[in-house]
ChimeraX commands (.cxc) that place a marker at each C-alpha (Angstrom):
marker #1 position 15.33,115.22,-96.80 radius 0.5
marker #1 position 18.60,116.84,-95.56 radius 0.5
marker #1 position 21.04,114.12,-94.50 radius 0.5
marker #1 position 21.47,115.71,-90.84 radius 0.5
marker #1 position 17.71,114.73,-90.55 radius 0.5
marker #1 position 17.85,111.49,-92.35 radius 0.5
marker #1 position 20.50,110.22,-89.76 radius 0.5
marker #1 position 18.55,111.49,-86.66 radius 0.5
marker #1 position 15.75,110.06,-88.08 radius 0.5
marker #1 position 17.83,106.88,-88.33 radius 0.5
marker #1 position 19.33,106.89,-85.28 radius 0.5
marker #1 position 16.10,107.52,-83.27 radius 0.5
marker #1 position 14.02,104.39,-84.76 radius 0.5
marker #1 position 17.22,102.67,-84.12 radius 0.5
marker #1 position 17.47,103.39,-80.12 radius 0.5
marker #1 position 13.48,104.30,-79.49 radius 0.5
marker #1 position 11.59,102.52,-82.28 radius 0.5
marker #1 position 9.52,99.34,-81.72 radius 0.5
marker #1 position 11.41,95.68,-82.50 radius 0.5
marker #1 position 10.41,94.62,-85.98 radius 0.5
marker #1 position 8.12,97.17,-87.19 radius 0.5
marker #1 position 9.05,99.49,-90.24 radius 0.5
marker #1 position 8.95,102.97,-90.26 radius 0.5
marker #1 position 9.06,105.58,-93.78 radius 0.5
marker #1 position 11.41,108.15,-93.07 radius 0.5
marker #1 position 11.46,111.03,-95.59 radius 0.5
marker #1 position 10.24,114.41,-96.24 radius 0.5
marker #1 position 6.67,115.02,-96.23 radius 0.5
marker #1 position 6.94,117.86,-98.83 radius 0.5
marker #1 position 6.21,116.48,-102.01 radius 0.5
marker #1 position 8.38,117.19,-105.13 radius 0.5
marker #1 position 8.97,116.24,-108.49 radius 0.5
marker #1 position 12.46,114.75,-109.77 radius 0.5
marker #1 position 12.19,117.78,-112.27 radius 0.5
marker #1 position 11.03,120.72,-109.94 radius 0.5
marker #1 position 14.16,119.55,-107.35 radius 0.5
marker #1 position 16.60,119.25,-110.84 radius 0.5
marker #1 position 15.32,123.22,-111.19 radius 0.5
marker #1 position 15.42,123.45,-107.69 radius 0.5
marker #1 position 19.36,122.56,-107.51 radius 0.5
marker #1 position 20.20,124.66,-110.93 radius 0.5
marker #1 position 19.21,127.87,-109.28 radius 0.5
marker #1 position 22.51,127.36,-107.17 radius 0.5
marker #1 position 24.64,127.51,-109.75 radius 0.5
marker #1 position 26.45,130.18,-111.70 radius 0.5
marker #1 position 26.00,129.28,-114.40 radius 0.5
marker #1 position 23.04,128.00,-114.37 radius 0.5
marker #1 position 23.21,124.18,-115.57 radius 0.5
marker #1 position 19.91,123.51,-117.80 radius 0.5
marker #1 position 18.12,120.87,-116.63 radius 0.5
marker #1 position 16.34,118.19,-119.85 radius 0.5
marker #1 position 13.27,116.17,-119.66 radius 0.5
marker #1 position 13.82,112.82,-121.20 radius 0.5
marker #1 position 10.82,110.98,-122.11 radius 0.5
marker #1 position 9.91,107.82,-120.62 radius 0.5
marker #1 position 10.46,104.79,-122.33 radius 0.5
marker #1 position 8.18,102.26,-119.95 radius 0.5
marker #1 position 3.98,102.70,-120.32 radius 0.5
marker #1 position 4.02,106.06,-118.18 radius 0.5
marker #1 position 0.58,104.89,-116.97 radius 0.5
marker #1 position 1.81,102.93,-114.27 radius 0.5
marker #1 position 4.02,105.06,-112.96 radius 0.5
marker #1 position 3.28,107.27,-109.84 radius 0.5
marker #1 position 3.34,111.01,-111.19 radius 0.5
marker #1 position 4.87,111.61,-107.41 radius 0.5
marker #1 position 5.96,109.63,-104.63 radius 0.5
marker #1 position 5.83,110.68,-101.16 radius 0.5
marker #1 position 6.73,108.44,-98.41 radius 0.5
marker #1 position 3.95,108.19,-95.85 radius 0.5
marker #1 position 5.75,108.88,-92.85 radius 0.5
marker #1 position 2.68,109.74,-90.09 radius 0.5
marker #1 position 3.71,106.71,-88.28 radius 0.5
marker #1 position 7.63,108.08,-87.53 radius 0.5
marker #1 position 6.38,111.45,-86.90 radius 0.5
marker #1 position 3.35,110.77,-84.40 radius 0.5
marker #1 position 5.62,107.80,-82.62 radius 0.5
marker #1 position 8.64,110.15,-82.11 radius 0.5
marker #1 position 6.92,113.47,-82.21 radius 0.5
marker #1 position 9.64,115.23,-84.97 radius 0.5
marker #1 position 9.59,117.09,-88.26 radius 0.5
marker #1 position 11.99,117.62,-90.47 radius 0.5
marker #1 position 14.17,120.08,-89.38 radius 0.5
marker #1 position 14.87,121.98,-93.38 radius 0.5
marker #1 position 12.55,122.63,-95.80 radius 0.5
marker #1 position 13.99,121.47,-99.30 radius 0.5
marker #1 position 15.05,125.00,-100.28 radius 0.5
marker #1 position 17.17,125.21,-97.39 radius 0.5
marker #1 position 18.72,121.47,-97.73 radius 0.5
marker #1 position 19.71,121.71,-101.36 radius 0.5
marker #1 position 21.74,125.24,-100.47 radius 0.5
marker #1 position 23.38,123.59,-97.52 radius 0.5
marker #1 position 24.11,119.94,-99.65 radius 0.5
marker #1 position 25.41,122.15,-102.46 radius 0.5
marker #1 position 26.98,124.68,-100.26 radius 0.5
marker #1 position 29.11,122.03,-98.42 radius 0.5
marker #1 position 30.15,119.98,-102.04 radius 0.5
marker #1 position 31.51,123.57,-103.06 radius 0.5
marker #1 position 33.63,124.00,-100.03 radius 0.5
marker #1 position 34.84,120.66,-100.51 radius 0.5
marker #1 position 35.76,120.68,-104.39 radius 0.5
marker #1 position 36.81,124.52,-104.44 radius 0.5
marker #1 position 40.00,123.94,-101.96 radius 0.5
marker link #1:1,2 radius 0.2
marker link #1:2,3 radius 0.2
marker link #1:3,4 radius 0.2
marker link #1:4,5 radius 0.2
marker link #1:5,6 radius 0.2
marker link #1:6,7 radius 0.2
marker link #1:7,8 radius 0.2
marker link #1:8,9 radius 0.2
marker link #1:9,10 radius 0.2
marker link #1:10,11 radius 0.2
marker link #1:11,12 radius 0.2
marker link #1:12,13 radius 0.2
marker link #1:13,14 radius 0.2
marker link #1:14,15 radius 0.2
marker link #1:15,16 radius 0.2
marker link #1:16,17 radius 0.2
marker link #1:17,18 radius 0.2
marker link #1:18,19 radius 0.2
marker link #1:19,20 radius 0.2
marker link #1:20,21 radius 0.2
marker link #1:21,22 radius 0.2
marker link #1:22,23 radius 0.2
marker link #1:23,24 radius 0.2
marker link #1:24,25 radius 0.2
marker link #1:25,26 radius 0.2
marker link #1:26,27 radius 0.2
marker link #1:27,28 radius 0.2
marker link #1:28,29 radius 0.2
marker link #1:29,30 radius 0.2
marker link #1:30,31 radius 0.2
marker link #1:31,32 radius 0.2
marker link #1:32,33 radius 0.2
marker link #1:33,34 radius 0.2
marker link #1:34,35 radius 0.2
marker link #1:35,36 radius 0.2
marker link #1:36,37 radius 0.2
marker link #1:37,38 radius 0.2
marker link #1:38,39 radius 0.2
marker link #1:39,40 radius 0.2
marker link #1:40,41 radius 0.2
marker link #1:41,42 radius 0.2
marker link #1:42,43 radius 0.2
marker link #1:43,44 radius 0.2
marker link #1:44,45 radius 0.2
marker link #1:45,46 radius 0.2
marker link #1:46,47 radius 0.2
marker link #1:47,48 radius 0.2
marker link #1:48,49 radius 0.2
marker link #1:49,50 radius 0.2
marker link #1:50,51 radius 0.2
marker link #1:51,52 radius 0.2
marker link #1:52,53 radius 0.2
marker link #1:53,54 radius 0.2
marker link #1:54,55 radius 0.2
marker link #1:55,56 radius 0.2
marker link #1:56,57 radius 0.2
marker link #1:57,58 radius 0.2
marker link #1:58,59 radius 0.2
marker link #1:59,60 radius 0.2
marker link #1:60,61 radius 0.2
marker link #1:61,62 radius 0.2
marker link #1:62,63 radius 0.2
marker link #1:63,64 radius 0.2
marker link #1:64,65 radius 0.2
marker link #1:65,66 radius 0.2
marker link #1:66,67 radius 0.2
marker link #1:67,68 radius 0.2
marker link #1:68,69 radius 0.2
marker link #1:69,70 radius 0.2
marker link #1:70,71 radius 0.2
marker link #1:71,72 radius 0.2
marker link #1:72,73 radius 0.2
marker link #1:73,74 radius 0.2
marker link #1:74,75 radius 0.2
marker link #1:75,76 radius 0.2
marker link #1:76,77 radius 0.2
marker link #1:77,78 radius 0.2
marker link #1:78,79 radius 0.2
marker link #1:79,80 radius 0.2
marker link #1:80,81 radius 0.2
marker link #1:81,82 radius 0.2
marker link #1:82,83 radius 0.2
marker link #1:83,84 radius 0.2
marker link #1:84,85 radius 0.2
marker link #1:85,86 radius 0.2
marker link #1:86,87 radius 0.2
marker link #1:87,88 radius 0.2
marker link #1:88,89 radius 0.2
marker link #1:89,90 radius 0.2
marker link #1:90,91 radius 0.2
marker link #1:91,92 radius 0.2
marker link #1:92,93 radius 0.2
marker link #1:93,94 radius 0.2
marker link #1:94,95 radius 0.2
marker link #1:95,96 radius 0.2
marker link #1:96,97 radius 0.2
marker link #1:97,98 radius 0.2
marker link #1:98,99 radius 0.2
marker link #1:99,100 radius 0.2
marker link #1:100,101 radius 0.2
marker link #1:101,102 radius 0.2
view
């Protein structure tokens, strides 16, 4: 989730949301930690390789992907995010290269 969305998101259960009830606030793309590693390499030049380490926990009870079931933010407040992840990772990376490159 871009952080422009993540604060909106933030902000709007904080003013509008109802007293003491959670909300999940997240993407609802789903994406692996390794396909958004790739993901972030391709903006790069060079590209950085990206290394699979193996687990060393019972990889059985892991979630292969978690996605954050956010229906109840989105049908209470009536939003989407406003960046797909291709998008957010160029602007993220984008803005850390105008920051470290002065």
């Amino acid at each position: 989730m871009y952080a422009a969305d993540l604060v909106l998101g933030l902000l709007r259960i904080m003013v509008l949301g109802e007293n003491r009830t959670p909300y999940n606030l997240g993407a609802s793309e789903e994406i692996s930690i390794l396909d958004l590693a790739q993901k972030v390499s391709l903006c790069f030049n060079p590209k950085p390789s990206v290394f699979v380490q193996a687990q060393k926990s019972d990889a059985s009870v892991l979630p292969e992907r978690y996605v954050p079931d956010n229906s109840k933010y989105i049908s209470e407040f009536k939003v989407k995010s406003y960046l797909d992840v291709d998008d957010a990772i160029k602007r993220t990376v984008n803005y850390y290269k105008n920051i470290y490159n002065k």
